[in-house]
NUKE-929570 format. One line per 5 residues: number of its first residue (from 1); for each residue x, y, z of C-alpha. Coordinates in nm, 2 decimals. Each point is the difference from the previous one (the first is absolute). Example, Ala and Ser with C-alpha at 12.3 -4.5 7.8 and 13.67 -1.06 7.14 Angstrom:
# NUKE-929570
1> 1.23:-0.45:0.78  0.14:0.34:-0.07
//
This chain:
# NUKE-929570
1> -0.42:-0.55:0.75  0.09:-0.31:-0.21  0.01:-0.21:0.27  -0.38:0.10:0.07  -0.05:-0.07:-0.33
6> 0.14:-0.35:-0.01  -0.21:-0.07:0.25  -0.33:0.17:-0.14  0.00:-0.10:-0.34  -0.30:-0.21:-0.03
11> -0.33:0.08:-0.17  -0.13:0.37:-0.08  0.36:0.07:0.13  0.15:-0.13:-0.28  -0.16:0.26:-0.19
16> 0.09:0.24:0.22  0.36:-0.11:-0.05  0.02:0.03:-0.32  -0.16:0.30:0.00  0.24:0.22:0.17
21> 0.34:-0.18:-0.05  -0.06:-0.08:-0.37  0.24:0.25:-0.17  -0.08:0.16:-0.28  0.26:-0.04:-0.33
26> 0.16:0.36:0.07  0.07:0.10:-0.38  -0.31:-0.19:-0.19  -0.31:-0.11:0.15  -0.21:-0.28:-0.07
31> -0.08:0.02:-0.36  0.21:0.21:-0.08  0.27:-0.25:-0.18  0.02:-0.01:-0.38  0.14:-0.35:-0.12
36> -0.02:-0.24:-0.27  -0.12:-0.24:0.16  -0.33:-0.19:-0.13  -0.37:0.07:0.02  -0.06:-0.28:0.29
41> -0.21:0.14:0.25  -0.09:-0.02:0.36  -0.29:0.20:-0.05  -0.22:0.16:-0.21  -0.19:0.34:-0.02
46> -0.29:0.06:-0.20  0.18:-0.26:-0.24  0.35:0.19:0.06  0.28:-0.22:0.16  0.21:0.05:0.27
51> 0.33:-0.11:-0.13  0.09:-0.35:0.29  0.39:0.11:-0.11  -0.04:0.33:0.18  -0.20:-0.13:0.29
56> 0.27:-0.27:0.10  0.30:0.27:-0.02  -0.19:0.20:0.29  -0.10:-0.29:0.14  0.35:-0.11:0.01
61> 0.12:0.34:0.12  -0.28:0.05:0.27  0.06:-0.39:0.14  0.42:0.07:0.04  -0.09:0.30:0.18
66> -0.25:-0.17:0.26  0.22:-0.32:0.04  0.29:0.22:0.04  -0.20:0.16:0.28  -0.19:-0.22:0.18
71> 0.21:-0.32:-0.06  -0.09:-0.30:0.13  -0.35:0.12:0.13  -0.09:0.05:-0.41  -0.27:-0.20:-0.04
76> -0.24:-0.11:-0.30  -0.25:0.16:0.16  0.15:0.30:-0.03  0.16:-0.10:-0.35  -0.37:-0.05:-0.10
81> -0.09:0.33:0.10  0.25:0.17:-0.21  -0.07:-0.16:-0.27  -0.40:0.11:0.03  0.12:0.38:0.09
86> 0.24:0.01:-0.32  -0.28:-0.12:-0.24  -0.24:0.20:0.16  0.23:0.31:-0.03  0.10:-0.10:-0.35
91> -0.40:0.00:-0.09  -0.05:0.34:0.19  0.28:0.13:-0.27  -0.15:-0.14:-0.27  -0.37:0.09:0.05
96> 0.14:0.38:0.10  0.17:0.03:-0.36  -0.28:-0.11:-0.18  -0.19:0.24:0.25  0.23:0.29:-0.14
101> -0.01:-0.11:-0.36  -0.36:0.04:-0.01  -0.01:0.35:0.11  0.32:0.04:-0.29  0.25:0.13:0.24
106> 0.38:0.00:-0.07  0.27:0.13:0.13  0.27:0.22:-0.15  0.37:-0.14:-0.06  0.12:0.30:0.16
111> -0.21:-0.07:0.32  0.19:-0.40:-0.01  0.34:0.22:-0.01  -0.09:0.22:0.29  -0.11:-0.30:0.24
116> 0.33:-0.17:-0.10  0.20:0.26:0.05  -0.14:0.09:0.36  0.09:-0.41:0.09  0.24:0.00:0.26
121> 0.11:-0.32:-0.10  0.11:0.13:-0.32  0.20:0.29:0.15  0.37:0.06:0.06  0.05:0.32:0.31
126> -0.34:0.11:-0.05  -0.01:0.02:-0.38  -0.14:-0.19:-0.28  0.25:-0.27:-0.19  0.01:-0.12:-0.33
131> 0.26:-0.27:0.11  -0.17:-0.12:0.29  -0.35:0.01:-0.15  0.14:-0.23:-0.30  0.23:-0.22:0.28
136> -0.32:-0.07:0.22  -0.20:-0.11:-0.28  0.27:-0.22:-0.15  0.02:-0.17:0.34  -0.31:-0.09:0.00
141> -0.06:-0.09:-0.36  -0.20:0.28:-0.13  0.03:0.22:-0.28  -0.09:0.42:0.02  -0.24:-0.04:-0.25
146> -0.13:-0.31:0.17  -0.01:0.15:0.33  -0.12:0.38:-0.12  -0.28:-0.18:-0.16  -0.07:-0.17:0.34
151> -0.01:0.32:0.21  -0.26:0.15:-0.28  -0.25:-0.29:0.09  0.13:0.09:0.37  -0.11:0.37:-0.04
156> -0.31:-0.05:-0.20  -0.17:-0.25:0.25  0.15:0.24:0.30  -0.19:0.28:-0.17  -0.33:-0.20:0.08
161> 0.08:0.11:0.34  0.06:0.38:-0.02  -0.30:0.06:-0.20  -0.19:-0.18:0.30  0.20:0.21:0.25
166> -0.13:0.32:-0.20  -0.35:-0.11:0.03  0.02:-0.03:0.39  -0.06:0.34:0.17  -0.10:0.18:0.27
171> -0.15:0.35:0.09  0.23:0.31:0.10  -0.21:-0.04:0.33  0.07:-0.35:0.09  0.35:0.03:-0.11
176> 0.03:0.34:0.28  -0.19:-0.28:0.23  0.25:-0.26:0.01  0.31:0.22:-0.08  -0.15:0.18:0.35
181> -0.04:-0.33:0.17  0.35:-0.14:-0.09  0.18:0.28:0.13  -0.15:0.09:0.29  0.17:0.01:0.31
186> -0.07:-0.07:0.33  0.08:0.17:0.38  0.12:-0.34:0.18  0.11:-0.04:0.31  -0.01:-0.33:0.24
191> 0.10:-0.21:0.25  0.15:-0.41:0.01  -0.08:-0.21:0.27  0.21:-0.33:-0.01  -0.05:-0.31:0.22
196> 0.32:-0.05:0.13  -0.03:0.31:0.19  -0.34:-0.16:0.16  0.09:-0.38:0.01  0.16:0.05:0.40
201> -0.37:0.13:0.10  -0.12:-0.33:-0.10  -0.09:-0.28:0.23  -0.01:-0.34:-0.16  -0.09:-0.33:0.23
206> 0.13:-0.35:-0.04  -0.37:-0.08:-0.07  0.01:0.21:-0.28  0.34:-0.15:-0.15  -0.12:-0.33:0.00
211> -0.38:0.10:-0.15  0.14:0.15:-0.27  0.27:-0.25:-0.09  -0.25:-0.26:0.03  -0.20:0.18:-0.23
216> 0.27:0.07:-0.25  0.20:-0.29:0.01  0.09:-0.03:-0.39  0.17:0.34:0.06  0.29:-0.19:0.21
221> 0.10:-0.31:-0.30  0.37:-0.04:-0.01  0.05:-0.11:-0.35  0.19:-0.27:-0.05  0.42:0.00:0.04
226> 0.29:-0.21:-0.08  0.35:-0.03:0.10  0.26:-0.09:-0.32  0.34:-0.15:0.02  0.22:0.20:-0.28
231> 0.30:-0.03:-0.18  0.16:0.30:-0.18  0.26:-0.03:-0.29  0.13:0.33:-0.10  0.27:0.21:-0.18
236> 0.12:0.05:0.31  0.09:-0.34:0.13  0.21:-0.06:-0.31  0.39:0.01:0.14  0.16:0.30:-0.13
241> 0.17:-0.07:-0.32  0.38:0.07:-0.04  0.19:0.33:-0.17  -0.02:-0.10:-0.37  0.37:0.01:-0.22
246> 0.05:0.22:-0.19  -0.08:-0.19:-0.30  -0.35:-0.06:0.10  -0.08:0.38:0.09  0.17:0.09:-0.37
251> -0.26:-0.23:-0.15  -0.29:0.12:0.21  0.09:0.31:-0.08  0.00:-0.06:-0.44  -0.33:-0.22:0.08
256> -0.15:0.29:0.18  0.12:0.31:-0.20  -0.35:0.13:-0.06  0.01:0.09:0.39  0.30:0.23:-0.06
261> -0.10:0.15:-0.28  -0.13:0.31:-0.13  -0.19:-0.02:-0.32  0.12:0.25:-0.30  -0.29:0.31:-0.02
266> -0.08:0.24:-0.25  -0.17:0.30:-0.03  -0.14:0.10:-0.31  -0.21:0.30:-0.18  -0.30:-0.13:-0.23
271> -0.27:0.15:-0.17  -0.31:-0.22:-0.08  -0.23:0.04:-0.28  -0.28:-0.16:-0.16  0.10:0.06:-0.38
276> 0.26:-0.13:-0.16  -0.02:0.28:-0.24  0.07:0.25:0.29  0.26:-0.20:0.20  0.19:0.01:-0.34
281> -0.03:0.34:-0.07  0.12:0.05:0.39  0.31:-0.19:-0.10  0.09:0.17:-0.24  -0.04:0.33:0.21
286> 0.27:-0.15:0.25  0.26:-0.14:-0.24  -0.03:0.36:-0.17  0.09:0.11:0.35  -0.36:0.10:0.18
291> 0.02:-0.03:0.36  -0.12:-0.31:0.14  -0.16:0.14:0.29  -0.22:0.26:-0.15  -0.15:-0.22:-0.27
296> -0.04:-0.27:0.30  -0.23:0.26:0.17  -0.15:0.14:-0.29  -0.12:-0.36:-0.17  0.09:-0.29:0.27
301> -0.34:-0.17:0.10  0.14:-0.13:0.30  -0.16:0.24:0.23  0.22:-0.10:0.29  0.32:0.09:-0.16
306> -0.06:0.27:-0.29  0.03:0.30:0.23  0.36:-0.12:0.14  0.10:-0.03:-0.36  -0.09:-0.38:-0.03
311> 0.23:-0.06:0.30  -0.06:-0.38:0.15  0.29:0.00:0.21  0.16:-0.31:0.12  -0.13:-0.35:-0.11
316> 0.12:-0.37:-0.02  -0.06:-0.22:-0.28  -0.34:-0.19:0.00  -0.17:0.35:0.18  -0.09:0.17:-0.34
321> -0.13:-0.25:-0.24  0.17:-0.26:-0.23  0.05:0.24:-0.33  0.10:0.28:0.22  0.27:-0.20:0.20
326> 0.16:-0.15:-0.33  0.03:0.34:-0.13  0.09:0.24:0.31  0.27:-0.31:0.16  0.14:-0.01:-0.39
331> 0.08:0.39:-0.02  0.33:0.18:0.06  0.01:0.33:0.25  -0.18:0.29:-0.17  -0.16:-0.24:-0.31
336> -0.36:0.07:-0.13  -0.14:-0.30:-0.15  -0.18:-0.09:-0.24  -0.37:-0.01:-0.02  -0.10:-0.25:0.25
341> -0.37:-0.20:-0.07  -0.21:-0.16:0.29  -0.28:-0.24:-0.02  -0.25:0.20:0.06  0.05:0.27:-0.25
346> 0.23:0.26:0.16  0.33:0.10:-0.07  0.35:0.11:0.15  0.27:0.23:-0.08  0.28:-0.10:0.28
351> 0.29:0.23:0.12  0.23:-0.17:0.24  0.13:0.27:0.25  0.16:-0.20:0.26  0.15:-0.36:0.11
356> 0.12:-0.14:0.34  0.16:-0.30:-0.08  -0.06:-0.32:0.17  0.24:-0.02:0.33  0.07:-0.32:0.19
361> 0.09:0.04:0.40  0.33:-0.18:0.03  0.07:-0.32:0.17  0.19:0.14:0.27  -0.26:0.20:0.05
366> -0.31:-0.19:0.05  0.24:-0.28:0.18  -0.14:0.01:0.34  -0.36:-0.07:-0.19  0.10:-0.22:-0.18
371> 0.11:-0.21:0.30  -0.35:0.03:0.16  -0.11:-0.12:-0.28  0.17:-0.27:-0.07  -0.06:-0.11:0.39
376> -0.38:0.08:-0.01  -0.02:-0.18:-0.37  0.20:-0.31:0.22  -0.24:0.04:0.28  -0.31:-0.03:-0.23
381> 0.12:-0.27:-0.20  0.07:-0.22:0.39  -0.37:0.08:0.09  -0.16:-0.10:-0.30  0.21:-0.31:-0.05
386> -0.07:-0.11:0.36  -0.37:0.11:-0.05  -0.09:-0.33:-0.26  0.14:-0.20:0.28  -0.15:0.19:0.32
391> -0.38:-0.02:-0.23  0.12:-0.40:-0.08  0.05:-0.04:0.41  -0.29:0.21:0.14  -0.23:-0.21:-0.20
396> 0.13:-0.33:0.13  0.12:0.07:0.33  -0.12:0.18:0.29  0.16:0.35:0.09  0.22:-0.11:0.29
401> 0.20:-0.21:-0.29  -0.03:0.30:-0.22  0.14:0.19:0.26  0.30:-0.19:0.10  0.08:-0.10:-0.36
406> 0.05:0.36:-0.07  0.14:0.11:0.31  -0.29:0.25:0.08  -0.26:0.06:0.23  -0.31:-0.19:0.04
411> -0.19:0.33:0.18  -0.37:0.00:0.13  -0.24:0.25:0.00  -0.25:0.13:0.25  -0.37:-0.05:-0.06
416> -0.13:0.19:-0.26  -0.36:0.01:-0.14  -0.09:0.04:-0.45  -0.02:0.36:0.07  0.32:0.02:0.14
421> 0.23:0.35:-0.16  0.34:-0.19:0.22  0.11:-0.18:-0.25  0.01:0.02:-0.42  -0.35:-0.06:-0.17
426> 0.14:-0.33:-0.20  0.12:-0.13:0.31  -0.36:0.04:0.18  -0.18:-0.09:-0.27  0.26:-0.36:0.01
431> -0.04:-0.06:0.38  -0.38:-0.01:-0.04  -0.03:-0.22:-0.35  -0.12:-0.32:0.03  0.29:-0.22:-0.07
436> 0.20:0.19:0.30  -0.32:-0.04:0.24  -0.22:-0.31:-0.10  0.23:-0.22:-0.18  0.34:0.08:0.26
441> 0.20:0.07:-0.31  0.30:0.28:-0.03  -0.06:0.25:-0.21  0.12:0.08:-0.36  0.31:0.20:0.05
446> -0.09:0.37:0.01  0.12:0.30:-0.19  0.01:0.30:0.23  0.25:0.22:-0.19  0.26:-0.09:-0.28
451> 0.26:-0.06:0.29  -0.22:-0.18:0.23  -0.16:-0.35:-0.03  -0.23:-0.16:0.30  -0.17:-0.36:0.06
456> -0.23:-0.05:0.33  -0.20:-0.26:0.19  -0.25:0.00:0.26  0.09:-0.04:0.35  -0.33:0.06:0.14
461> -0.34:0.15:0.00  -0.27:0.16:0.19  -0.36:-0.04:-0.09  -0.21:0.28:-0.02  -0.19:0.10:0.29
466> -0.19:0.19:0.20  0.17:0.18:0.29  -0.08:-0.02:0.37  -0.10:0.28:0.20  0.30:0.01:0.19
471> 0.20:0.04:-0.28  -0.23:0.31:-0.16  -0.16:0.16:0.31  0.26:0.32:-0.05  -0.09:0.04:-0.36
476> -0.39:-0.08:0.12  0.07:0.28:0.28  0.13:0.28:-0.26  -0.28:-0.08:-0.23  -0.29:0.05:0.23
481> 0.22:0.31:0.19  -0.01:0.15:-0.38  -0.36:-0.09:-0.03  -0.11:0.16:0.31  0.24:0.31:-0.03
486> -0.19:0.08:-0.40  -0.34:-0.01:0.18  0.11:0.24:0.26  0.20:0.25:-0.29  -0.38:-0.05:-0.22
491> -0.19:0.11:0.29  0.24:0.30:0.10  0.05:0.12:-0.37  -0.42:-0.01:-0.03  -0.02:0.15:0.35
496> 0.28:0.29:-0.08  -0.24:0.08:-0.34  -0.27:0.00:0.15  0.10:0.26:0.29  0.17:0.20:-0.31
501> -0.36:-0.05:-0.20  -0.21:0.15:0.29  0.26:0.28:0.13  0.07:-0.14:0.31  0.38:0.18:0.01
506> 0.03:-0.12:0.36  -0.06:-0.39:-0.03  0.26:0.05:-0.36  0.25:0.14:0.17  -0.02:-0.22:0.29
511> 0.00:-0.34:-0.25  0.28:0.13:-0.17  0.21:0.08:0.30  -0.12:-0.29:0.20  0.17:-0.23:-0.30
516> 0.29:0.20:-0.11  -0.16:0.07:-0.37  0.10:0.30:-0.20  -0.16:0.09:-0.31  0.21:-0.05:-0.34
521> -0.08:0.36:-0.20  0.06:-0.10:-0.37  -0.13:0.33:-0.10  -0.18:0.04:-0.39  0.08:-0.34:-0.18
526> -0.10:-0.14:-0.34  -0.13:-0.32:-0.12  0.37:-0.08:-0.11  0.12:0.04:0.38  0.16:-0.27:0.11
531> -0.08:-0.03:0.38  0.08:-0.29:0.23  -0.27:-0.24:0.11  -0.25:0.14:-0.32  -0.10:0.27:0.15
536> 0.02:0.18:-0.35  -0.28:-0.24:-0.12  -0.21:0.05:0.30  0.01:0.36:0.02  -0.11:0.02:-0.32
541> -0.30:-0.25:0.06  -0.15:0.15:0.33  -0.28:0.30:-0.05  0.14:0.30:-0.06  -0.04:0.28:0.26
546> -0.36:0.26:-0.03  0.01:0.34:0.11  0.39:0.01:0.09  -0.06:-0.25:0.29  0.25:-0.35:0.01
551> -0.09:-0.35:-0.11  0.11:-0.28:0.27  0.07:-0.33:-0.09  0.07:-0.32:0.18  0.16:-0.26:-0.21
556> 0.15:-0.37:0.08  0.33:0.04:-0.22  0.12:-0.43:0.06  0.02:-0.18:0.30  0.27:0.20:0.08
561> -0.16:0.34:0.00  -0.26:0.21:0.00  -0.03:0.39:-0.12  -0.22:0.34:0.12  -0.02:0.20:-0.30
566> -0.04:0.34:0.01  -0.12:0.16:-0.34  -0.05:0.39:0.02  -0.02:0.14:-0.28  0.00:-0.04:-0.43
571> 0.08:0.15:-0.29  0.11:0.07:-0.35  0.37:0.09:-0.05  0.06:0.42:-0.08  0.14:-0.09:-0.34
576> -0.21:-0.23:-0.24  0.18:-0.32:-0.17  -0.12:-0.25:-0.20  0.00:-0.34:0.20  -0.04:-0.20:-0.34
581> -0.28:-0.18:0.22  -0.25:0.08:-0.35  0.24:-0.17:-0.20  0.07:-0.29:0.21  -0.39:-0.02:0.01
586> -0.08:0.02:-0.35  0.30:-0.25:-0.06  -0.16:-0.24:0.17  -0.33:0.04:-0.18  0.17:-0.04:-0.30
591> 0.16:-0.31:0.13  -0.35:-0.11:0.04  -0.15:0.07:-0.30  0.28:-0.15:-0.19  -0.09:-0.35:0.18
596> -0.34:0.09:-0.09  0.08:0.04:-0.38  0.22:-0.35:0.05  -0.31:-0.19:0.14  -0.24:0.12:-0.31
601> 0.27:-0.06:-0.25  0.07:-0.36:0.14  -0.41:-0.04:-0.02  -0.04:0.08:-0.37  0.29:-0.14:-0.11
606> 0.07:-0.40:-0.14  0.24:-0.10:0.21  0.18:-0.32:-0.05  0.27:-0.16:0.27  0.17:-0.31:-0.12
611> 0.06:-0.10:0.37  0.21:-0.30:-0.10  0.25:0.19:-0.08  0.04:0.24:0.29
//
């Protein structure tokens, strides 16, 4: 799909681009950041500004996202056209919350809690955290008041759009209507005619060949191919390196003891609470000799951990928070801290219940690793010192020198066109650049893996072309055999329905067993059916039987195939269900009279766009 993209993304596309691989900020929104940064303004509505601060952070944000996606085929035109989306968007917000202010609707703090607490993102095994709600936020440089007031705005300007949704409707009859229509089923039955079963019963003439390839001439262009000349310098043309003493493997070992070892975890109890007041009053509760575990589920807000008593299990330093960490990797086995303060407002009461102490493998036990280390660490360090001097050569020389000064193999390639999938996409994309084939030049050395460096030349090249007969007249053959054989499969699918149509049972029966066709009996299908060459779609497309009688069909499928259709009978399912084809409907007149309400509040409104600073 990229690659599509790379090459598409020119003009309206770019819109399109941006359109559907633009990402969203997951947590926030477009103007939904509260900073102190200053009043400047990209734009302004009805005299209000649009802070510039916020609209370069999701610029910033939305531009990483596309380069990181489309890479080198990011373009300014495309850059351009996510800059006009975002202010356009950002207006949209801003024009809808003025919208809602007008008509003096708010939204409840308890409604901002609900829709944060139902955000995955903010979840720990399906349940609502405290710590990862206030760990998120700090990662991104928000506060919870900052970001609670953010999702109000959020809420308020998304209420715009359920009081629209509640003024779409539609009658209890045309809701039975569609509901009927969406689930009805269908009697299908039918039968596949294919042209390679026809192709032999085709007669095609050398006339005919040549006619049609001189008619179609531009279908037969060989693109154009090189040949390259290739040297390889890889990990694995370094000499194997020799058994290190036993002094070196001791120090590889102390320089490498993070590989060997197992950090100290510890698993602790905490309850977390939002007054200081209570978290003391807690405390006091434990050291008096309350049990940990039942205040823990009683009080804890951490709704991931309260009903196991507060239990986190196991975790390693830097997992948990900084003030957490100092104070749970300070305690003894079985201590309750003190009264632990975050920066955002909450607090801990700790209880270390377990330690597993850091444990390091030992050296004669990692020994045969550390060996293959120490000979792969070698290895690298050969390649890459003898890769300045291979890049210093390959520019100056030609590859037969490279080649022998390196002791490898100068190795050619067959011909290969741009499109070609044989060999690595760098090493294509090298062959046919201009310095290889206009100027004669070797290439820059080429990284095809972290092991493996390449550098090539041209050896030769063919021009495109257009074929000669000789060379195509099988492919011309097959082409006009396939041709010929989907007329004759048209003509007997129309001539089979049409015998069905008018009764004639003796002329069916004779088609069918004439050809070897047997009907395919799918029986009562849905819309939802998923049937091979769409019959699903076309059975539901045809006329539907009258008076009990069948509906024949004869439909061209591809140039492979062609279908009879034999629709006998409809109807509604025994047991009534709601499709949700009403709300899918009235969603989508929502949808459009939302756009509606954008359009008239981007009329009345002063607008103002200080497009030198986009």
């Amino acid at each position: 799909m990229l690659s599509a993209i790379r090459n598409k993304s020119k003009g309206w596309v770019a819109y399109v681009v941006v359109g559907f691989i633009t990402i969203p900020f997951a947590l926030f929104g477009i103007q939904d950041y509260v900073s102190g940064s200053s009043n400047a303004s990209i734009a302004t509505v009805d005299g209000e500004d649009i802070d510039i601060n916020i609209y370069y952070q999701e610029l910033n944000t939305q531009q990483r996202n596309l380069q990181q996606q489309l890479g080198a085929a990011y373009s300014q035109e495309i850059d351009n056209a996510l800059k006009q989306t975002l202010i356009d968007s950002m207006i949209n917000e801003k024009l809808v919350e003025n919208f809602a202010s007008s008509l003096d609707i708010v939204t409840l703090d308890d409604e901002v809690r609900s829709v944060i607490e139902m955000n995955q993102a903010f979840q720990v095994d399906g349940e609502f955290s405290e710590d990862r709600y206030s760990q998120l936020l700090r990662l991104n440089s928000y506060s919870p008041a900052g970001y609670e007031i953010a999702q109000s705005r959020a809420l308020t300007r998304d209420q715009i759009k359920r009081n629209l949704s509640s003024s779409a409707f539609m009658s209890s009859t045309q809701i039975k209507q569609l509901n009927d229509l969406a689930s009805q089923e269908r009697e299908v039955s039918y039968i596949a005619l294919n042209t390679k079963d026809y192709e032999g019963q085709v007669s095609v003439s050398q006339s005919e060949i040549s006619d049609y390839f001189n008619e179609n001439r531009s279908s037969f262009i060989e693109s154009r191919k090189v040949k390259v000349d290739f040297v390889e310098l890889s990990l694995e043309d370094m000499q194997e390196p020799a058994n290190p003493d036993e002094e070196t493997l001791q120090s590889l070992y102390d320089d490498n003891s993070e590989l060997y070892t197992n950090s100290e975890r510890r698993r602790a109890q905490h309850i977390l609470i939002e007054s200081e007041e209570i978290a003391k009053d807690l405390l006091d509760q434990i050291n008096q000799g309350a049990d940990f575990s039942e205040l823990a589920i009683a009080n804890s807000k951490d709704t991931s951990s309260n009903e196991k008593g507060g239990d986190l299990g196991f975790f390693e330093r830097d997992l948990m928070g900084a003030e957490f960490d100092e104070a749970a990797f300070a305690m003894s086995l079985g201590e309750v801290s003190e009264i632990v303060s975050t920066d955002y407002g909450y607090f801990h009461i700790i209880k270390l219940t377990d330690i597993e102490i850091e444990t390091v493998q030992s050296f004669d036990d990692v020994r045969e690793q550390l060996v293959a280390l120490h000979k792969n660490n070698v290895s690298k360090k050969m390649l890459f010192d003898l890769l300045e001097e291979f890049t210093s050569l390959a520019y100056e020389e030609s590859l037969d020198m490279v080649a022998n000064q390196f002791g490898l193999e100068l190795q050619t390639s067959d011909y290969f066109a741009n499109s070609s999938q044989q060999f690595d996409e760098a090493f294509v994309s090298a062959a046919f650049s201009a310095a290889v084939i206009d100027d004669g030049e070797n290439s820059e050395v080429i990284e095809l893996s972290a092991e493996k460096f390449v550098v090539l030349s041209l050896s030769s090249s063919q021009p495109e072309r257009e074929k000669e007969l000789d060379e195509v007249k099988d492919q011309v053959a097959s082409i006009l055999s396939n041709i010929g054989a989907k007329i004759l499969i048209e003509d007997l699918s129309l001539s089979i329905a049409t015998a069905l149509e008018s009764g004639d049972e003796l002329m069916t029966n004779k088609l069918l067993a004439d050809n070897g066709l047997e009907w395919n009996a799918e029986g009562w299908i849905s819309r939802a059916a998923e049937l091979p060459f769409d019959v699903t779609s076309i059975a539901f497309s045809i006329p539907k039987p009258i008076d009990g009688e069948h509906t024949y069909s004869a439909q061209s499928v591809d140039n492979l195939t062609s279908l009879v259709v034999d629709l006998s009978g409809v109807r509604l399912p025994e047991e009534e269900t709601d499709t949700g084809i009403a709300a899918l409907y009235l969603g989508q007149e929502n949808n459009e009279m939302f756009v509606s309400l954008i359009k008239q509040l981007r009329e009345s409104a002063d607008i103002k766009i200080f497009s030198d600073l986009l």
